[in-house]
Structures are given as C-alpha cells and as structure tokens.
N, CA, C and O atoms as CSV, one atom per row, in Angstrom:
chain,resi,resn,atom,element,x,y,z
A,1,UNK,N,N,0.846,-1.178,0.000
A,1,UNK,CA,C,0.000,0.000,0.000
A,1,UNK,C,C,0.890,1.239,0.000
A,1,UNK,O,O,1.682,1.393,0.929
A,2,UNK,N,N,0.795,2.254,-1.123
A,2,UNK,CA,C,1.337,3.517,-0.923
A,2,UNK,C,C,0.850,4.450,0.193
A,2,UNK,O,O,-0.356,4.598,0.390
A,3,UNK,N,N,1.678,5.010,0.844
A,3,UNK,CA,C,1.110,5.831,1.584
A,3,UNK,C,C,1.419,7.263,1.082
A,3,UNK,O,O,2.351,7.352,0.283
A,4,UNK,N,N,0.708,8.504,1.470
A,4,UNK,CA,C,1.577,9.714,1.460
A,4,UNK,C,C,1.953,10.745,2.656
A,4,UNK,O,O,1.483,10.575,3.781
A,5,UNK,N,N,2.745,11.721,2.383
A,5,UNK,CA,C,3.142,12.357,3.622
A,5,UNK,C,C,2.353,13.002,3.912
A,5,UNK,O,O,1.515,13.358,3.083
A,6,UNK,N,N,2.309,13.407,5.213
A,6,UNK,CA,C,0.952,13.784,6.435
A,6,UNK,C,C,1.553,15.195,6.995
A,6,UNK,O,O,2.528,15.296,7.740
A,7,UNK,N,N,0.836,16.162,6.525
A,7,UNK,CA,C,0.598,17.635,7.678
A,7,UNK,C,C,0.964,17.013,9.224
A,7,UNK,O,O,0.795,15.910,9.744
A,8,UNK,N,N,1.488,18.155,9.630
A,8,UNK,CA,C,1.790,18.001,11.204
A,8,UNK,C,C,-0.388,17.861,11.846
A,8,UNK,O,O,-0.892,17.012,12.582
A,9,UNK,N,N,-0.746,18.498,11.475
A,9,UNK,CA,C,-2.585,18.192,11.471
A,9,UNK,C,C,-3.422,17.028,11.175
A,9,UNK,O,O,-4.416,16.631,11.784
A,10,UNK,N,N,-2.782,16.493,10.014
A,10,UNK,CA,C,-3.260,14.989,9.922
A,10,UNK,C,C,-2.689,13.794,10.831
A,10,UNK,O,O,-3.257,12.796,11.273
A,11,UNK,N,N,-1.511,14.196,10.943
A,11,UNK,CA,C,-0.645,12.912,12.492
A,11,UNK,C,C,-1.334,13.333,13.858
A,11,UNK,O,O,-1.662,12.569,14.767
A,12,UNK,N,N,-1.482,14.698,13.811
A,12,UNK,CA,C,-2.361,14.806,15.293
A,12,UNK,C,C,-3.650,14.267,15.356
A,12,UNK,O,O,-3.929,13.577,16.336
A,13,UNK,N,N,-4.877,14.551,14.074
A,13,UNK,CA,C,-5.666,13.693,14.075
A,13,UNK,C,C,-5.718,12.005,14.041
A,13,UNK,O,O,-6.652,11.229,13.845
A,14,UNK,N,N,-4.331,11.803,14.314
A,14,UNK,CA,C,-4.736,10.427,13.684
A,14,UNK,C,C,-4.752,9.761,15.049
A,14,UNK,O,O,-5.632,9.032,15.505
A,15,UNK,N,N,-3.310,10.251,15.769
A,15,UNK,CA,C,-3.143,10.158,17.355
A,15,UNK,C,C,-4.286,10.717,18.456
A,15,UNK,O,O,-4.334,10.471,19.661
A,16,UNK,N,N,-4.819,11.207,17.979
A,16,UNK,CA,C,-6.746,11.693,18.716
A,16,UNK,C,C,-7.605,10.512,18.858
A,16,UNK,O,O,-8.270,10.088,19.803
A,17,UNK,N,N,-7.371,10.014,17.415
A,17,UNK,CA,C,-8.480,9.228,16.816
A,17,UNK,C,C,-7.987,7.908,17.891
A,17,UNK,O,O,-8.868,7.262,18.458
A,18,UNK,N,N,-6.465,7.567,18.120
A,18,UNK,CA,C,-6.127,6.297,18.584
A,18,UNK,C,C,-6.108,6.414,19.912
A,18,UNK,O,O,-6.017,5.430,20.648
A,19,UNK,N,N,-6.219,7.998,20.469
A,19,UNK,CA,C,-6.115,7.792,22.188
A,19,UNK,C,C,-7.714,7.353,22.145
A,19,UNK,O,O,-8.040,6.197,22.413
A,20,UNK,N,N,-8.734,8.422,21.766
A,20,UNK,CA,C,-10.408,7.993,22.045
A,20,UNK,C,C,-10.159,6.957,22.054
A,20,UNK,O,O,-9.905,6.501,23.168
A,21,UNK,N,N,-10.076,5.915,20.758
A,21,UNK,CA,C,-10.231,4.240,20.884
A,21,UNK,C,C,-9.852,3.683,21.980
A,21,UNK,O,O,-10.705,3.075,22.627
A,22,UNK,N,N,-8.738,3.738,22.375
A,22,UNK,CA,C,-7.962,3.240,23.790
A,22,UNK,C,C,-8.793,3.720,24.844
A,22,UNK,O,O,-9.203,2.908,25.673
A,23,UNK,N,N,-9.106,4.950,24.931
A,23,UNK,CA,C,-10.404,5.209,26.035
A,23,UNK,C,C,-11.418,4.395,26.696
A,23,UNK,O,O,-11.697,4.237,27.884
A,24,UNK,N,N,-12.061,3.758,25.245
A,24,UNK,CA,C,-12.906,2.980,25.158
A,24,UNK,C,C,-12.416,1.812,25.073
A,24,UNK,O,O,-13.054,0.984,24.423
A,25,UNK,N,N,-11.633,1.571,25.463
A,25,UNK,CA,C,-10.716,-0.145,25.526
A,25,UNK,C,C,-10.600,-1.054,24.353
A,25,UNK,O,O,-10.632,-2.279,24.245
A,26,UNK,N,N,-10.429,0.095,23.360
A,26,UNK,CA,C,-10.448,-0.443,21.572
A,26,UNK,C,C,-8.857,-0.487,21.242
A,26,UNK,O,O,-8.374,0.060,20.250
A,27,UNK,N,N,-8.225,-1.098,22.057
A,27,UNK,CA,C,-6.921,-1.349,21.964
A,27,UNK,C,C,-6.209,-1.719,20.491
A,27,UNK,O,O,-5.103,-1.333,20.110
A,28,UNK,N,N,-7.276,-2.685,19.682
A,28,UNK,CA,C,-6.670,-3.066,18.582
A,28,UNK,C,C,-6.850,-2.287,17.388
A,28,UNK,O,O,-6.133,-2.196,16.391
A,29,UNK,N,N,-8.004,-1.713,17.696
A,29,UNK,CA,C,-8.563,-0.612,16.842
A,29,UNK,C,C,-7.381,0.875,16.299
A,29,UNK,O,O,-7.116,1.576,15.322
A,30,UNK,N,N,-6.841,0.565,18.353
A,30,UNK,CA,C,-6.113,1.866,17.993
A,30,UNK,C,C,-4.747,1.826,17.542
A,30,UNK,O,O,-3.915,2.700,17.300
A,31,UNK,N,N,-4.747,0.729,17.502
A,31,UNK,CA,C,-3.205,0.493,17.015
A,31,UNK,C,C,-2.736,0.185,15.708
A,31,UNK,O,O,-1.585,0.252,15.276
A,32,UNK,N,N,-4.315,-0.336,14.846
A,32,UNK,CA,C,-4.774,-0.125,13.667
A,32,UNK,C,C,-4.405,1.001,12.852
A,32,UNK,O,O,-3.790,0.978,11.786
A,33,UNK,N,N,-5.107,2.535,13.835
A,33,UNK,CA,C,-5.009,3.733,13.424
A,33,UNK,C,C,-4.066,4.363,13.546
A,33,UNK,O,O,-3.754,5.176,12.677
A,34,UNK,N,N,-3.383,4.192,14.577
A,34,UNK,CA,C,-2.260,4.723,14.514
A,34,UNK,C,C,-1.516,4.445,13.863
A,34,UNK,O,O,-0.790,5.331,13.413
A,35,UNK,N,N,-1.313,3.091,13.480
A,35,UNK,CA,C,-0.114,2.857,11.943
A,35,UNK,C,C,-0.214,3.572,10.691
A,35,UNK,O,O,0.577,3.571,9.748
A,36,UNK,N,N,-1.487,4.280,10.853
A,36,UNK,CA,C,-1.439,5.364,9.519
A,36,UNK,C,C,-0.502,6.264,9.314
A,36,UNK,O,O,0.161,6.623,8.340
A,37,UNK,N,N,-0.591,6.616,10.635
A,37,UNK,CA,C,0.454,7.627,10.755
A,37,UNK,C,C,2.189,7.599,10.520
A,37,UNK,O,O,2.869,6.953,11.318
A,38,UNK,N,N,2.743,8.226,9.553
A,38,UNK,CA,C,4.024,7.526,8.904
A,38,UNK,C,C,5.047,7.811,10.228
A,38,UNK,O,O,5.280,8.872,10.806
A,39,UNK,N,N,5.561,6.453,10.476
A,39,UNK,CA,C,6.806,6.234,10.979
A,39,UNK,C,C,7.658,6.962,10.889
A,39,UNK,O,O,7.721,7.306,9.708
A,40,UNK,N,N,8.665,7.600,11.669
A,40,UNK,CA,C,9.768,8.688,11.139
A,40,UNK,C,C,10.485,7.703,10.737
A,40,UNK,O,O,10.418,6.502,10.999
A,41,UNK,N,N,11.326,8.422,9.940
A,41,UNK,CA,C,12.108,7.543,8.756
A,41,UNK,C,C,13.631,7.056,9.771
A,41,UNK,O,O,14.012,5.961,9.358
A,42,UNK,N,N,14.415,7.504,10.773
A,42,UNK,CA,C,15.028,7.027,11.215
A,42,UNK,C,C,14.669,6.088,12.022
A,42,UNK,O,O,15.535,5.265,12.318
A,43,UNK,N,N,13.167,5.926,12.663
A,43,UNK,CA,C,12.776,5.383,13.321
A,43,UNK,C,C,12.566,3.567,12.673
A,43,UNK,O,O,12.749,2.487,13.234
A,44,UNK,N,N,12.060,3.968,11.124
A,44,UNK,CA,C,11.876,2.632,10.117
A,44,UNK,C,C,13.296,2.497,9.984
A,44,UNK,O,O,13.313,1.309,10.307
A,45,UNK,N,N,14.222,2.700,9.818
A,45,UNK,CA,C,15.611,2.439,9.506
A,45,UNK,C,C,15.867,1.250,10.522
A,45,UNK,O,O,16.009,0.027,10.496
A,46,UNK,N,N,15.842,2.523,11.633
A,46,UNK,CA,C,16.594,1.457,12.763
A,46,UNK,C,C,15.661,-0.070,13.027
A,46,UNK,O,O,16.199,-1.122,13.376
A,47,UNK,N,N,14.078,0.106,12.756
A,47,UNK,CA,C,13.618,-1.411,12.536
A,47,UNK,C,C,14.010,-1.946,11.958
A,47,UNK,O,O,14.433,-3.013,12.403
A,48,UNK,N,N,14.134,-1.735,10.947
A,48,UNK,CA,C,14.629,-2.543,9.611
A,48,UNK,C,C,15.887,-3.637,10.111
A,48,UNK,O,O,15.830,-4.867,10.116
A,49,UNK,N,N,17.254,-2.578,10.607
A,49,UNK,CA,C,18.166,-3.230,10.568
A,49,UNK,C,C,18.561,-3.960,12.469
A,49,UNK,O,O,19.500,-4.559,12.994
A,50,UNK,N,N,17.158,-3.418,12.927
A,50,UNK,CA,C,17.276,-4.541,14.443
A,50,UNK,C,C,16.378,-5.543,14.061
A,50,UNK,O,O,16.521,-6.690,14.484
A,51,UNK,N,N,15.168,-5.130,13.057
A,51,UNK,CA,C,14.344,-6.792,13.515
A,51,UNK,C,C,13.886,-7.011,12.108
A,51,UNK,O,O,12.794,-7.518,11.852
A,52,UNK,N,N,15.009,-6.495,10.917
A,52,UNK,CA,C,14.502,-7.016,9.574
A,52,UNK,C,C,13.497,-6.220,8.985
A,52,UNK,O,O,12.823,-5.538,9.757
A,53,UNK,N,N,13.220,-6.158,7.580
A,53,UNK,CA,C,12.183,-5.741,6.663
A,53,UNK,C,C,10.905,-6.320,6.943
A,53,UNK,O,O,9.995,-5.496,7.035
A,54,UNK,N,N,10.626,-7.416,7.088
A,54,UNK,CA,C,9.481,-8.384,7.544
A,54,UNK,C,C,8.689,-7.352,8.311
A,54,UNK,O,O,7.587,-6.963,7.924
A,55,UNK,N,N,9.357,-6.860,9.555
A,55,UNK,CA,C,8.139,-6.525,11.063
A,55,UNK,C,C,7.748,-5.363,9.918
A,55,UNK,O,O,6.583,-5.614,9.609
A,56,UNK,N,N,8.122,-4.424,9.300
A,56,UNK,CA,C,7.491,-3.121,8.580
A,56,UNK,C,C,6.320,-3.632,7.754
A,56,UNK,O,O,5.119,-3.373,7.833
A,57,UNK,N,N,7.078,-4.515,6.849
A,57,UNK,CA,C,6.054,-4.968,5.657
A,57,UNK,C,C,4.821,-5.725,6.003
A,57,UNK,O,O,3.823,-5.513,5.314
A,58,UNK,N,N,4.752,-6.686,7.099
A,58,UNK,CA,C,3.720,-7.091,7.645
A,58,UNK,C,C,3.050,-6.454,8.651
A,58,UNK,O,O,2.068,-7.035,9.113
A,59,UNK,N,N,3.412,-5.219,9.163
A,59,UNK,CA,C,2.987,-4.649,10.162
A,59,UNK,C,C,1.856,-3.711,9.853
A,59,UNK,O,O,0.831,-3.426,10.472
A,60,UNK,N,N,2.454,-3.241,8.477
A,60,UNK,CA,C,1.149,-2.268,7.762
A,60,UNK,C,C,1.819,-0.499,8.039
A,60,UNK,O,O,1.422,0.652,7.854
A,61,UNK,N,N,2.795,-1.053,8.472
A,61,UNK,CA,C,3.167,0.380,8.906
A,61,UNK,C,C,3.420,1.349,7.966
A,61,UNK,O,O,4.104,1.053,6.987
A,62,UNK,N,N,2.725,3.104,8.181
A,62,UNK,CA,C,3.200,3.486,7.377
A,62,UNK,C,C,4.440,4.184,7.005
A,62,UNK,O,O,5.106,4.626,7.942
A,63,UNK,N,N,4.884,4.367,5.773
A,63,UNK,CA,C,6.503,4.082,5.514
A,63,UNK,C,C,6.275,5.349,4.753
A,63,UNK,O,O,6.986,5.968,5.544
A,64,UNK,N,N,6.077,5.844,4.302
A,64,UNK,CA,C,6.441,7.409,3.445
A,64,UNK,C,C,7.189,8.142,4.003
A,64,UNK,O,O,7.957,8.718,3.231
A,65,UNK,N,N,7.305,8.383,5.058
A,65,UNK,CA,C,8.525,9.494,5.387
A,65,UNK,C,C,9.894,8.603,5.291
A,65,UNK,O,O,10.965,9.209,5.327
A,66,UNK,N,N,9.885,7.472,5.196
A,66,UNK,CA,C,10.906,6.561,5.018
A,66,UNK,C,C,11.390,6.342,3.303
A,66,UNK,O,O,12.449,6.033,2.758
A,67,UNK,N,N,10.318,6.604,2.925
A,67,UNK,CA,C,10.708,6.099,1.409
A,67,UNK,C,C,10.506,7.749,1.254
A,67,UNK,O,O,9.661,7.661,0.362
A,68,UNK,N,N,10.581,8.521,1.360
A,68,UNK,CA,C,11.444,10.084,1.146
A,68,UNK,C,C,12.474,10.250,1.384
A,68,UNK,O,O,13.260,10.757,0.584
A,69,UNK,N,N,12.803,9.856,2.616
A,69,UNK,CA,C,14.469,10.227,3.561
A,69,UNK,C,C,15.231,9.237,2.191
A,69,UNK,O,O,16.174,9.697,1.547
A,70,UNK,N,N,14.721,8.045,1.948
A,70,UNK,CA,C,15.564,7.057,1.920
A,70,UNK,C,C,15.385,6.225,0.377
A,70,UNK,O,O,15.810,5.099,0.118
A,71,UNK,N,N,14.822,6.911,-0.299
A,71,UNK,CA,C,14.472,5.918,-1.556
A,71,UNK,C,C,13.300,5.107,-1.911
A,71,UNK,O,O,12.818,5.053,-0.780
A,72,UNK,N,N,12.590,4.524,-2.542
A,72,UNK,CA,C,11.404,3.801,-2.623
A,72,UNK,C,C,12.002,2.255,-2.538
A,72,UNK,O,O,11.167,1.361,-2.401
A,73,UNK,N,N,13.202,1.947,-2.603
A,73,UNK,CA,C,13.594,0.487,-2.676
A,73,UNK,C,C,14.437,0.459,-1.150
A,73,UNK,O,O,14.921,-0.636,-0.864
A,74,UNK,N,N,14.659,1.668,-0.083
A,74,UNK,CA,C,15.439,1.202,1.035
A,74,UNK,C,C,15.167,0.108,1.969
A,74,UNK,O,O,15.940,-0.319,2.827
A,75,UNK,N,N,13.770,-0.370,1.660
A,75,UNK,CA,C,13.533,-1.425,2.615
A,75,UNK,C,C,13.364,-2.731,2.187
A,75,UNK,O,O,12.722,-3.497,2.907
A,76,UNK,N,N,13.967,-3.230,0.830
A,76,UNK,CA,C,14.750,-4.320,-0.193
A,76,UNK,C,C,15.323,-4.450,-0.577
A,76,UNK,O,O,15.465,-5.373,-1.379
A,77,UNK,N,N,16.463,-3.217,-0.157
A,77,UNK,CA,C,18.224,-2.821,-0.140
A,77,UNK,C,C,18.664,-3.866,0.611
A,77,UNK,O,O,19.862,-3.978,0.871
C-alpha cells in the first residue's frame, strides 16, 4: 500500500483518533489507526536493521517518510 506524507494536522488527528479508541478499551482498533500515521524515517531504519524488513512490511506500517528520507527500494536494499 502507498502511503503519502501527512501535515503536522493529519498525524495529530490520527493520534486523537487512537487515544479515544484506547479510552474505550479499543486497543486493537487503535493500534490499527495509529499505523497510519508515517513512521519517522530514522525510526523505520533502525527497525529494519534490528528486527529485519518483515516486522514493517507485515505490520502495515506506514513508511512514506521513510521512502522520502531514503528511496522507494530502502527497505529491499
């Protein structure tokens, strides 16, 4: 799934959206939503090379600020 980059306004909404859920004890819900929100790109790096490409790609996480910093192929480098 492509993602794209997010306003400092759209990451705050998204982190709103995932505390309410958690409020309401929608734990999985919110952790759902919050993966929308793109990963900082040093932050996907350093996954990558502590626990592999796998945890990103199956995680759903989103990666656009990563594939800006870093290329569209850095995480099959």
């Amino acid at each position: 799934m492509e993602h794209k980059l997010m306003s400092e306004q759209e990451k705050i909404n998204i982190f709103m959206e995932a505390h309410e859920l958690r409020k309401e004890g929608k734990e999985e819900e919110a952790a759902a939503v919050q993966r929308k929100a793109p990963l900082p790109a040093f932050l996907a790096k350093s996954c990558k090379e502590n626990f592999g490409a796998d945890i990103l790609i199956q995680g759903g996480w989103n990666l656009a600020e990563a594939n800006a910093e870093y290329g569209p192929d850095w995480l099959t480098d």
